[in-house]
C-alpha positions as CSV (number, residue, x, y, z in Angstrom):
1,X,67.1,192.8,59.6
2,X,70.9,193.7,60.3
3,X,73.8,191.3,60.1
4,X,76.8,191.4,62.9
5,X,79.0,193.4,60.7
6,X,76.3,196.4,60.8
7,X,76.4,195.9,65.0
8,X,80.0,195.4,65.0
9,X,80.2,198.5,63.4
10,X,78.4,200.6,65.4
11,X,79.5,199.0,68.7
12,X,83.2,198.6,68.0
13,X,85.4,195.9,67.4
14,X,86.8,196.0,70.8
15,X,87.9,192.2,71.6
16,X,89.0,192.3,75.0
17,X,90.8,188.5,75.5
18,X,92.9,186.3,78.0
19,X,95.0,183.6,77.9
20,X,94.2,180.2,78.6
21,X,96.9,179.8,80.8
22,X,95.9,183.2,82.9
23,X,94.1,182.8,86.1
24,X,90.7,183.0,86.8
25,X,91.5,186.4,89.1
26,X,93.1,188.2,86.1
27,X,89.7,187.0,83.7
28,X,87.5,188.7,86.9
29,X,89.6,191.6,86.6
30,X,89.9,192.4,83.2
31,X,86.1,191.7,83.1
32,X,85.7,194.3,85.5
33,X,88.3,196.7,84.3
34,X,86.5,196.7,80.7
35,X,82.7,196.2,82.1
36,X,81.9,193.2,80.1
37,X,80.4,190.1,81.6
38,X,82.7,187.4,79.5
39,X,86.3,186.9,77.4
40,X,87.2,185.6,74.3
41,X,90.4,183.0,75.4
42,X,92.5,182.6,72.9
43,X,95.7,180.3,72.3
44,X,99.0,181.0,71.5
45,X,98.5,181.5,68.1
46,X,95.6,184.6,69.0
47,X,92.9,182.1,67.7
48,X,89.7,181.3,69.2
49,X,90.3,178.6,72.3
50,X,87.5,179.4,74.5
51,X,85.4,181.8,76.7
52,X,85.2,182.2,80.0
53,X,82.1,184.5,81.6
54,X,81.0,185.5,85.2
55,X,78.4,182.6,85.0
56,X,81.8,180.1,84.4
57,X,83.2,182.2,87.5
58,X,80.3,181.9,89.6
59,X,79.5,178.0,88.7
60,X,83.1,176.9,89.0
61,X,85.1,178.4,91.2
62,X,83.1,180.4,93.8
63,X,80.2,177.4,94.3
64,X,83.2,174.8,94.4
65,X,85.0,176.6,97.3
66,X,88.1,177.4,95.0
67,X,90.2,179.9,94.8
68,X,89.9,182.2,92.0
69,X,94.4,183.2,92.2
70,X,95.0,179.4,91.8
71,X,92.3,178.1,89.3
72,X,93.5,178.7,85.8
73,X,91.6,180.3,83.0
74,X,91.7,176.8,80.9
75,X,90.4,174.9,83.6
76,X,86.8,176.8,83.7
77,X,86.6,177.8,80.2
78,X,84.1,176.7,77.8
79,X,86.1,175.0,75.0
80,X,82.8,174.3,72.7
81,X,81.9,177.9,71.5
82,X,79.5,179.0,69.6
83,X,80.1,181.6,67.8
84,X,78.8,183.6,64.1
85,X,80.6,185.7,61.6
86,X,80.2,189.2,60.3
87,X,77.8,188.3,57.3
88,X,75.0,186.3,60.1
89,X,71.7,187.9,60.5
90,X,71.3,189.2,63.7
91,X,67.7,186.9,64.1
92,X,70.1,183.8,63.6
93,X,72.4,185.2,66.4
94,X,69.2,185.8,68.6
95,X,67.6,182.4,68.1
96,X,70.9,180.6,68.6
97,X,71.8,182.5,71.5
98,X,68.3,181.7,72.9
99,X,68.6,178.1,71.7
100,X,71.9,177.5,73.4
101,X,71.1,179.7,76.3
102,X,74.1,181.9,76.0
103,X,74.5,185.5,76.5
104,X,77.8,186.4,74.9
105,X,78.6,185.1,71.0
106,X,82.3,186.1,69.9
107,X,82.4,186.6,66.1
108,X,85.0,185.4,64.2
109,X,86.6,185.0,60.5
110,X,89.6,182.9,59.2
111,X,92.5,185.1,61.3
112,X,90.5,184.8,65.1
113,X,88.8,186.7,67.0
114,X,86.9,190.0,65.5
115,X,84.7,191.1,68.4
116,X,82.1,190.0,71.1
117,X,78.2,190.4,70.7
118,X,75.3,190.2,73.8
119,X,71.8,189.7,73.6
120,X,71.5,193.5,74.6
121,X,72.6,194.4,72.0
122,X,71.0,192.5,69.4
123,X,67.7,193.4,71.7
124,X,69.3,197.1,71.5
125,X,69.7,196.9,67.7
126,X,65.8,195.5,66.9
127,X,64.3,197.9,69.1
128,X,66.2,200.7,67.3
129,X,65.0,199.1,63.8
130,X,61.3,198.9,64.7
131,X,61.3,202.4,65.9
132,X,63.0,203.5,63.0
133,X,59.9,201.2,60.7
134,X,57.7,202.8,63.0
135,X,58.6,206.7,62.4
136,X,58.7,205.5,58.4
137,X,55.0,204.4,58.3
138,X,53.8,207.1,60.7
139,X,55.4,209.8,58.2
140,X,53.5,207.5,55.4
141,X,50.2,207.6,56.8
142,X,50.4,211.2,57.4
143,X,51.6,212.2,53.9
144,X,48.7,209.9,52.0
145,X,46.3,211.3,54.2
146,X,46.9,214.5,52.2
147,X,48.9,215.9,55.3
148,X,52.1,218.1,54.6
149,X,55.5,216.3,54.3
């Protein structure tokens, strides 16, 4: 099985960020802007603070009757995040994702933030691998069977 970096690598390193101190408006419209569905929030120092996703928008602002222009970043955020790091296998990603019931893992190293991973595209990245290890035994079969290869 892969390992982050391998994703990372084929996905881009794109991490798209805010400020803690931002509003909750300008998180919903970078989200937008860059079609992702969360945001790595970093502090002053462009290290790992929180993340904020749609689900954090959805939960806290627009079910509490506040306003998303007047609600700050830092105030909805998740400040316990779990994240991995290039060298994790992507099963471990999976099974912590699914254990903590999270959609979005940032990865990070020493310096902050290196990029942002689903479970699309871990789901994305097995399914590619299994139909790669099933063309690789197909061609097998065919060439001990005495066919032509």
């Amino acid at each position: 099985m892969s390992i982050v970096s391998e994703l990372l690598d084929h996905k881009g390193r794109n991490v798209w960020s805010i400020s803690a101190d931002s509003t909750v408006y300008e998180a919903v419209l970078l989200m937008s802007e860059k079609n992702v569905g969360a945001l790595v929030v970093t502090s002053d120092s462009s290290k790992l603070a929180g993340i904020i996703s749609e689900r954090d928008y959805a939960r806290s602002v627009v079910l509490n009757g506040k306003s998303s222009k007047s609600t700050l970043v830092s105030e909805i955020m998740t400040e316990d995040v779990v994240f991995a790091k290039e060298d994790t296998l992507l099963e471990r990603c999976m099974n912590l994702m699914a254990q903590k019931k999270i959609r979005h893992l940032p990865i990070v190293d020493r310096q902050g933030p290196l990029g942002m991973i689903t479970s699309g595209d871990i789901m994305k990245t097995i399914i590619k691998e299994q139909s790669m290890t099933i063309e690789e035994l197909e061609t097998f079969m065919f060439v001990d069977e005495g066919g032509e290869g």
